[in-house]
N, C-alpha and C positions, 0 to 999 in steps of 0.2 A: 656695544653699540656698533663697533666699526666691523664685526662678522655680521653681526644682522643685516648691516646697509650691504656690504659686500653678497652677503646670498640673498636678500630681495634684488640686486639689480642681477644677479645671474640668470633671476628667474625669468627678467623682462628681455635678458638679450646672453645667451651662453657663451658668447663669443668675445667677449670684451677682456682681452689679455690684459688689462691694466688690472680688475676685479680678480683673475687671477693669482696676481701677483702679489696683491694687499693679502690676499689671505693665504698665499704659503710664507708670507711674513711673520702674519698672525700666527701661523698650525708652528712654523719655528722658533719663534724667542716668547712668545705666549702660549703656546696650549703644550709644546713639547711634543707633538702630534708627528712625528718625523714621516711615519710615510704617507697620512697627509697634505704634510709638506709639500713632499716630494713629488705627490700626483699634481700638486697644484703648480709649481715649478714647470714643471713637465711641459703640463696644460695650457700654461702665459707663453712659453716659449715656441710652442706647437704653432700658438696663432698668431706669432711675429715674431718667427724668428731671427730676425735683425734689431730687434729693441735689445740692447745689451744689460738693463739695470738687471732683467731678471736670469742673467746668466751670470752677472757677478755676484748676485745673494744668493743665488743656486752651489756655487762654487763653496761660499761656508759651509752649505748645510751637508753636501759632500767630503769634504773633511771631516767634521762632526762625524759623518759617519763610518768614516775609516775609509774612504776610497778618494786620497787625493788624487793621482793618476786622474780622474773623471774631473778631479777638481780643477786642476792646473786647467784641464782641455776648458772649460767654463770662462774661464774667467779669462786667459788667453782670447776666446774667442770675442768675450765681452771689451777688450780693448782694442783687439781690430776694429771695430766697430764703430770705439768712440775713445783716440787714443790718449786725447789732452785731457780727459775729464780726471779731474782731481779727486773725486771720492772713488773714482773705479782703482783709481792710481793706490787709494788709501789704502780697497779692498785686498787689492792685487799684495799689497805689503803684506797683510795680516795672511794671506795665501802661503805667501813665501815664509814667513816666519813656521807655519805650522808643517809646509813641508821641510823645515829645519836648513833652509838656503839663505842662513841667517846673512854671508858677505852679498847677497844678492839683494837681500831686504834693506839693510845698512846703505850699499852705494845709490838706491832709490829712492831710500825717507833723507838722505841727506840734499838731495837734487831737491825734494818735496819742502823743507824748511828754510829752503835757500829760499824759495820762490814764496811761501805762506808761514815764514816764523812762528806763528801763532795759531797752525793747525794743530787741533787737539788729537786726531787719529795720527797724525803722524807722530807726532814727539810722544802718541803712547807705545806709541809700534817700535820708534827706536829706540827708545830707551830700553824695552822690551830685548830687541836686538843684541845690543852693545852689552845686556846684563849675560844674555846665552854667549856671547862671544867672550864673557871673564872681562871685559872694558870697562871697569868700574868707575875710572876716574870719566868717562863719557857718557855713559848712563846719569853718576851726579848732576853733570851738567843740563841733560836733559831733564831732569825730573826740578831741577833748579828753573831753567826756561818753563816749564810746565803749570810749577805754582805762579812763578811773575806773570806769567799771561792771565792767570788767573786772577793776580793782585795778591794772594795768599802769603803775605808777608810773616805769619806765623809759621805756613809750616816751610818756608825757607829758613827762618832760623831754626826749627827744630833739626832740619838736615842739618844745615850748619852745624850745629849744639852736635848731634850725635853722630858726626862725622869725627870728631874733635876727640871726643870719647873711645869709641869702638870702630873708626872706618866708615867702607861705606854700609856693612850689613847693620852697622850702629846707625847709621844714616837714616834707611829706612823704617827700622824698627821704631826710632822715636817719632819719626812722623805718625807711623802708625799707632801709638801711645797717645799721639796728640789728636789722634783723632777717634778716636775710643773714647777721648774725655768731650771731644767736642760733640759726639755723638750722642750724650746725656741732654744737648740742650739745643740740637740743631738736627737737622737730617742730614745725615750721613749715609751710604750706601755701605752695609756689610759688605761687598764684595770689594769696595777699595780697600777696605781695611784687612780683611782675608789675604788679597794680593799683595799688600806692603808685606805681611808676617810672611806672605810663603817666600818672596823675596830675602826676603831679611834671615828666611832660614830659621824661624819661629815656627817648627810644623803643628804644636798640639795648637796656640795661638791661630794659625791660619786655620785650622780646620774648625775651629768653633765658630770663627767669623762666619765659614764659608756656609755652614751647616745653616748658621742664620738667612745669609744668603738665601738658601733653598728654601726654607720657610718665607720669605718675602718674595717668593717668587721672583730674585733678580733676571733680568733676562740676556746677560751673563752665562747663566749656569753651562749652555750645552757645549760652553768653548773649556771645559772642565777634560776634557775626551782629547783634546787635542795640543791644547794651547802647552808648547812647551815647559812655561816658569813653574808646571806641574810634575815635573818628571821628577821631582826628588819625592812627592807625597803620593805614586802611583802602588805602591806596596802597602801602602797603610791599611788597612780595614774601614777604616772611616772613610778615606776618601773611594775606596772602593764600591764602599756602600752607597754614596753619594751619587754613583755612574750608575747604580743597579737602579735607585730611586728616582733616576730620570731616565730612563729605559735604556740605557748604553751601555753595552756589555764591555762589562770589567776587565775585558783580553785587550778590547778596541785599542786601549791608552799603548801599553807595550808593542802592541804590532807599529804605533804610529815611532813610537822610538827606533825601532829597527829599520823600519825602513826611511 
């Protein structure tokens, strides 16, 4: 419904960079459309290029496709523009993360939960952070902040409980356990459960989550190319096959490790 409305009003005025904008949202986390995407990106920013949202969701989909360099310039530009905004601030984390500037992501989301404790993009981007930097006992903590804000007073015992046992990779594994069972009787997102296992270092476990994921269409799926807590399941076959099945070539992941 929201491409339809979006291409009837382009029909009555071509010029409307907001319509633009909705729909290289769309063509990225919904159709997979990357270089319709891209044209529409392009397109929103051609006709105001001073509105910054669409040069900071431009900057994902350029990661995604292997040209951070293009991406940092994005999103960089997106915070000249508008420096105190708090989701560009988010953006800008999950930028840093994927160009792997993880001490650079860390001293930013920590400035960010000083000021919004209860920001959900930030305490996922640090904990995200802190887990690539081997900071395990700070990661807990965060994924501990993550459920209480939540109220999820289960799967902070589960951490607990499986902290106790095996660490922290025991940590997350049992949440992830606890939420496989919860997912019999509630909705659950495959792709959280996929990321607990590939964390916890459970790879045949992550990749069947994740496999589900792609069948539900998460829209998730295209930060699979980039997003580092992927770089141990980048040789696998399955997860390769994953990158083919969403049109991302299978070299994309490694180039982004190297550089």
């Amino acid at each position: 419904m929201a491409k339809t409305a979006a291409a009837r009003a382009l029909t009555l005025d071509s010029t409307l960079a907001d319509v633009h904008f909705t729909l290289a949202v769309l063509r990225t986390w919904t159709d997979w459309d990357w270089n319709g995407a891209e044209i529409a990106f392009r397109q929103a920013i051609t006709l105001n290029p001073n509105e910054p949202q669409a040069r900071a969701y431009y900057s994902h989909l350029l990661h995604i496709l292997g040209r951070p360099k293009e991406a940092m310039i994005q999103i960089d530009r997106a915070l000249a523009l508008d420096p105190l905004n708090s989701l560009f601030q988010g953006l800008y984390a999950m930028d840093l993360m994927y160009a792997r500037r993880f001490d650079d992501a860390i001293e930013l989301l920590q400035a960010a939960v000083k000021t919004e404790p209860n920001n959900p993009v930030a305490l996922a981007t640090l904990r995200s952070a802190y887990h690539q930097k081997g900071m395990h006992k700070e990661a807990l903590e965060v994924w501990k902040a993550s459920f209480a804000a939540r109220k999820d007073a289960e799967a902070e015992a589960a951490l607990d409980r499986g902290y106790a046992e095996a660490g922290y990779s025991g940590a997350l594994n049992r949440v992830a356990e606890m939420l496989v069972l919860r997912s019999r009787t509630s909705h659950v997102t495959p792709w959280q459960i996929g990321t607990l296992f590939t964390r916890a270092g459970k790879h045949d476990q992550a990749l069947d989550w994740l496999e589900k994921a792609y069948e539900a269409h998460d829209p998730n799926m295209p930060y699979l190319s980039v997003d580092p807590i992927f770089d141990d399941l980048r040789d696998d076959p399955r997860f390769q096959d994953l990158l083919r099945k969403l049109n991302l070539p299978v070299l994309l992941a490694a180039r982004h490790v190297l550089e």
